[in-house]
C-alpha positions as a Markdown table, in Angstrom:
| # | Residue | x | y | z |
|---|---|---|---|---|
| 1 | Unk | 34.6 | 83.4 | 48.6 |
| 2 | Unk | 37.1 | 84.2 | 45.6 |
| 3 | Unk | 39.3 | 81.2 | 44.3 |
| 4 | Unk | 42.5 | 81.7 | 45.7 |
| 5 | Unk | 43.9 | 79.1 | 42.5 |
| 6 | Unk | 46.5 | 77.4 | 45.4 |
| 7 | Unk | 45.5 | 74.2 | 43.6 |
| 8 | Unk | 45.6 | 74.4 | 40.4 |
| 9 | Unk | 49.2 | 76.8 | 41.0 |
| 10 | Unk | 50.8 | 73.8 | 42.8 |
| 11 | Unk | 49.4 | 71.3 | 40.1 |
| 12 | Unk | 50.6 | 73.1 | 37.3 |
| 13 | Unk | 53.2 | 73.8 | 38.5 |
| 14 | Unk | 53.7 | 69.7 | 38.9 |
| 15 | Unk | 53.0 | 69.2 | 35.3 |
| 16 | Unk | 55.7 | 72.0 | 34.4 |
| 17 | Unk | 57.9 | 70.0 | 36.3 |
| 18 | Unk | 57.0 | 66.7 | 34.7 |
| 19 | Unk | 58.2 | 68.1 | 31.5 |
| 20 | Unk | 61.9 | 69.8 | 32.4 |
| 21 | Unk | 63.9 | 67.2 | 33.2 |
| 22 | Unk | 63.8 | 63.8 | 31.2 |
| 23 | Unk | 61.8 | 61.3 | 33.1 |
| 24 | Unk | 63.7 | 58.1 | 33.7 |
| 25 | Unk | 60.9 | 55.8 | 31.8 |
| 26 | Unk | 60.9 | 58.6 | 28.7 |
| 27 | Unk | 59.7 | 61.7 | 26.8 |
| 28 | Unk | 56.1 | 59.9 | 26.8 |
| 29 | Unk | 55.8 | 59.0 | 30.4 |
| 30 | Unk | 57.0 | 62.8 | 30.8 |
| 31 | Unk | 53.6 | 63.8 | 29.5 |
| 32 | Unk | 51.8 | 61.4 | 30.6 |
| 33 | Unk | 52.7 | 62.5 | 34.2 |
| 34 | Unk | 52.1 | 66.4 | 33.3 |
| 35 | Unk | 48.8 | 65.1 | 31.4 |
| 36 | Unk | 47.7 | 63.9 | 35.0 |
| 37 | Unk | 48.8 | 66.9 | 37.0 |
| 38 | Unk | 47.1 | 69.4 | 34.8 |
| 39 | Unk | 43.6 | 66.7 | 34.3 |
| 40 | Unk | 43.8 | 67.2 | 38.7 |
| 41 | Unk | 44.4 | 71.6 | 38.0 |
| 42 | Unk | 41.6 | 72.1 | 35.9 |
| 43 | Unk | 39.1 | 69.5 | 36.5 |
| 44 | Unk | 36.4 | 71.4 | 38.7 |
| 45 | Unk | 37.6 | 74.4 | 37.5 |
| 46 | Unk | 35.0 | 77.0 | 36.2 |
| 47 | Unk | 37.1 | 78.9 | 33.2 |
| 48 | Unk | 33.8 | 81.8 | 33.7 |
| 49 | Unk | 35.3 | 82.3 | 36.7 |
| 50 | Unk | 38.3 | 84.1 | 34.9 |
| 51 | Unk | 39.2 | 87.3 | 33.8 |
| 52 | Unk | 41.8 | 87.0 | 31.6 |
| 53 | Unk | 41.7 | 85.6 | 27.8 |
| 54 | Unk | 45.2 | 84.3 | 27.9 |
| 55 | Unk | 44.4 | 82.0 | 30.8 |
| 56 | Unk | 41.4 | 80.9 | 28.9 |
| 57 | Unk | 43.2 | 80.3 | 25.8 |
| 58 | Unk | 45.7 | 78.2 | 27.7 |
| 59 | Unk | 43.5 | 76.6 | 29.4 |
| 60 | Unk | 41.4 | 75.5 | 25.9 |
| 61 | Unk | 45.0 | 74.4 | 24.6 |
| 62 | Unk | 45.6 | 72.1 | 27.4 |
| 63 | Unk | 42.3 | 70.3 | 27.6 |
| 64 | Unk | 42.6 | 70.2 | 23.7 |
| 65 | Unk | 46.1 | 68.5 | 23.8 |
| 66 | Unk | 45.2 | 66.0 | 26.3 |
| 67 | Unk | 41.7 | 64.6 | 25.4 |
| 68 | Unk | 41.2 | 61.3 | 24.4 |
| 69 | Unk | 38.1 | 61.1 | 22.6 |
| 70 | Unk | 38.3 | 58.6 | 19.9 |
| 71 | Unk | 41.5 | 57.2 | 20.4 |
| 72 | Unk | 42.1 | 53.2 | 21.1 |
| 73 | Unk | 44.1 | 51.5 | 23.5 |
| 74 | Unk | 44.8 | 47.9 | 22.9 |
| 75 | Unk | 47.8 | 47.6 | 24.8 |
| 76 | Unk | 46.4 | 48.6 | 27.9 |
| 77 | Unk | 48.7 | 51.0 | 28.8 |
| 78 | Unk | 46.4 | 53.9 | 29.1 |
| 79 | Unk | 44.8 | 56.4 | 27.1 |
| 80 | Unk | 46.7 | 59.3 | 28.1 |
| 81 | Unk | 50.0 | 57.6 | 27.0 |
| 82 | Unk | 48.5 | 57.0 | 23.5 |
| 83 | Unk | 47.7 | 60.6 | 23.1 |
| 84 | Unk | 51.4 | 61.4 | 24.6 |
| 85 | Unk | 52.8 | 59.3 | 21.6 |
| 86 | Unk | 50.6 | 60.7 | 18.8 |
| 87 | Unk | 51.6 | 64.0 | 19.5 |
| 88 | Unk | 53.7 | 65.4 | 17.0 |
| 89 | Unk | 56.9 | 67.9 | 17.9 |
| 90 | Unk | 54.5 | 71.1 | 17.3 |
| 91 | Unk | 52.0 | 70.0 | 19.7 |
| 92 | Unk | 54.1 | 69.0 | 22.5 |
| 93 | Unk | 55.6 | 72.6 | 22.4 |
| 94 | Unk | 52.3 | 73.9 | 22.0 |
| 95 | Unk | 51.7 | 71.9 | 25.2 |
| 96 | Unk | 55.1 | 72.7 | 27.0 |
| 97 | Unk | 54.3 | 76.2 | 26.5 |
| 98 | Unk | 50.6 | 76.2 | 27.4 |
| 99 | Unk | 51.4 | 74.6 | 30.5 |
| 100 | Unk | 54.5 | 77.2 | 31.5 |
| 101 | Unk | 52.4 | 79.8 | 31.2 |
| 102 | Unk | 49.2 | 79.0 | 32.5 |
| 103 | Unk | 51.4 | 77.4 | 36.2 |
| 104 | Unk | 53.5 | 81.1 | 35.8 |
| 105 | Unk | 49.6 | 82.8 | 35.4 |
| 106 | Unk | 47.9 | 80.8 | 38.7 |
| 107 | Unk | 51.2 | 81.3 | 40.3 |
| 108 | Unk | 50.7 | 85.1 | 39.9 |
| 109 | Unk | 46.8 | 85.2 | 40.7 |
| 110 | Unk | 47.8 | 82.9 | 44.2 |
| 111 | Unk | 49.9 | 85.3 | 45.3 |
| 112 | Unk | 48.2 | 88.5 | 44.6 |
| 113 | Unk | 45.1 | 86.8 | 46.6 |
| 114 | Unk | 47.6 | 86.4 | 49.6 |
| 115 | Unk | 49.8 | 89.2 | 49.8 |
C-alpha cells in the first residue's frame, strides 16, 4: 500500500505551528514542542521510501538539529530543551526552515495521494 504521509503532514505541520506564534512559556519551549511533533512525523518513517532529495535533505536537517546525543541534563528539565537552548540563531532558522518546507512537501504528497 503506498504511504499516503497523512501523519507525518499533520505533525509537521504541528511543529510548524509550534514555532509561529511565540509560546507563552518562551522561544525554547517553542522548540521543544515542534522538537516533539516532528520526533512523532518521522519516527517510523523509512526516508528509502522517498523520491525526492529535498525531502531527504530536510529530513537529515531535522533529525540533525534535534538529536541529543552527548548532551547533559542536570536540571531535569529534559534533553530536548537543552538542545532548544544550545542552538544558536543560524540553526534555529536552519530548523524553522527545514521544518516549513518539509510540512509544505508532505502536505503536497497527502494530497496528490487523495485527489
Amino acid at each position: 500500500m503506498k504511504n499516503d504521509f497523512s501523519r507525518q503532514a499533520e505533525k509537521l505541520d504541528a511543529a510548524r505551528r509550534a514555532l509561529m506564534a511565540p509560546h507563552p512559556k518562551g522561544e525554547t519551549q517553542s522548540f521543544v514542542t515542534a522538537f516533539q511533533e516532528c520526533d512523532f512525523a518521522l519516527h517510523h518513517l523509512d526516508v528509502n521510501t522517498l523520491e525526492d532529495d529535498n525531502a531527504r535533505r530536510w529530513i537529515s536537517t531535522i533529525r540533525r538539529l534535534i538529536d541529543t546525543t552527548g548532551l547533559q541534563d542536570p536540571s531535569g528539565r529534559g534533553l530536548w530543551y537543552v538542545r532548544a537552548e544550545q542552538m544558536s540563531l543560524d540553526d534555529k532558522i536552519e530548523f524553522a526552515r527545514a521544518v516549513n518546507e518539509l510540512a509544505s512537501w508532505f502536505d503536497r504528497a497527502f494530497w496528490r495521494a487523495h485527489p
